[in-house]
C-alpha positions in Angstrom: 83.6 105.4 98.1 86.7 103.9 96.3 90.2 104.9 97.2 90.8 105.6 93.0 91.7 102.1 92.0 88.5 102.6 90.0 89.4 105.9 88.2 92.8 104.8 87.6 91.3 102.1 85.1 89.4 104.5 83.9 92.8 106.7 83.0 94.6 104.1 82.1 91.6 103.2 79.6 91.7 106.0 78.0 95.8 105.9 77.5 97.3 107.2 80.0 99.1 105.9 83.3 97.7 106.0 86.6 99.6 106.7 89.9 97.4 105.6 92.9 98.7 107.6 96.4 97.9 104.5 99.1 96.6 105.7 102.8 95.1 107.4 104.8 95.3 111.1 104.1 96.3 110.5 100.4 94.8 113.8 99.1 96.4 115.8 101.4 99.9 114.2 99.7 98.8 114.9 95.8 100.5 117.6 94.9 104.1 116.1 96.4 103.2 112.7 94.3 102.3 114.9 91.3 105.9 116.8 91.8 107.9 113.6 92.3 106.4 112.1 89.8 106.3 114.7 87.0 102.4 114.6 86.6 100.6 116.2 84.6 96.9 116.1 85.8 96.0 115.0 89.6 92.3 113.8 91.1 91.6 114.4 94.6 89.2 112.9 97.0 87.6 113.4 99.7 84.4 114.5 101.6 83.9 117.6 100.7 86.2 117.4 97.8 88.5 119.8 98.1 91.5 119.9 100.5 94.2 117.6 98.8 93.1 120.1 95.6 93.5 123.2 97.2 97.0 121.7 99.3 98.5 120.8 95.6 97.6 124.2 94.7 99.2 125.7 97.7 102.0 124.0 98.1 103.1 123.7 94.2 100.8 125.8 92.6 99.2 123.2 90.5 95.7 125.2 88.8 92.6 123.5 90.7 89.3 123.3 90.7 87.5 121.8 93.6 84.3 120.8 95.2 82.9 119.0 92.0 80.2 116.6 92.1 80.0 115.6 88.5 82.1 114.4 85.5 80.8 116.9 83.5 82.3 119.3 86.3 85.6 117.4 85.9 85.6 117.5 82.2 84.7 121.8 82.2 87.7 122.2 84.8 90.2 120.7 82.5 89.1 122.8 79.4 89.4 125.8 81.7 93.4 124.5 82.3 92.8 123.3 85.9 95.0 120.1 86.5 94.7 119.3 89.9 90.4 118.1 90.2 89.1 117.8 93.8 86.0 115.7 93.2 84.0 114.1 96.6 84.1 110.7 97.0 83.5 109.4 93.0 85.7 106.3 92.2 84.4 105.9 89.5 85.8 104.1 86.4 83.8 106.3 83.9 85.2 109.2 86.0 88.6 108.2 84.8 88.4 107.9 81.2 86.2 111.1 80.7 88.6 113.1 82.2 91.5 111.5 80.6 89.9 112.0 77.7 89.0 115.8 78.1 92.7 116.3 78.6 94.2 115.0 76.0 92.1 116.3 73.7 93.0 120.0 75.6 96.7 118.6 75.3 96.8 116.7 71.9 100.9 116.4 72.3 100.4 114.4 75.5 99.1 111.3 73.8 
């Protein structure tokens, strides 16, 4: 299952920085990291892969897409201009560095 130690190599791979949210109920506090922190692109996860999207969304108003299963999933939402990806449980390094990758290629003047 991974906690996103896994994708955040995967991120920080691909050149960007990784902010992991420790504990229990860590989705459900994305979007407030994502606001304190100035972030541009969040990953939520859980079991069924969406609630800590759809709370960021709520709460902030952060464009999401959730209930993915797939990298390619991830990689479609961020070309659609979704920033906030509620995946189930998928700490997975690969994950990471697609994604990342997808979005600075969407958002060149990130890099």
């Amino acid at each position: 299952m991974g906690k996103g130690q896994n994708v955040a190599k995967g991120i920080e791979a691909a050149g960007g920085e990784a902010i992991v949210v420790p504990g229990m109920g860590a989705d459900m506090r994305l979007g407030q990291v994502m606001h304190s922190e100035n972030a541009d692109l969040g990953f939520s996860f859980c079991g069924s892969g969406g609630a800590g999207a759809i709370t960021a969304n709520t709460q902030f108003g952060y464009p999401e897409r959730h209930g993915m299963r797939s990298i390619q999933e991830g990689i479609t939402a961020i070309e659609d201009g979704k920033t906030v990806l509620g995946f189930g449980f998928m700490d997975q390094e690969e994950l990471g560095k697609k994604i990342m990758e997808a979005y600075l290629k969407k958002y060149p003047e990130q890099k």
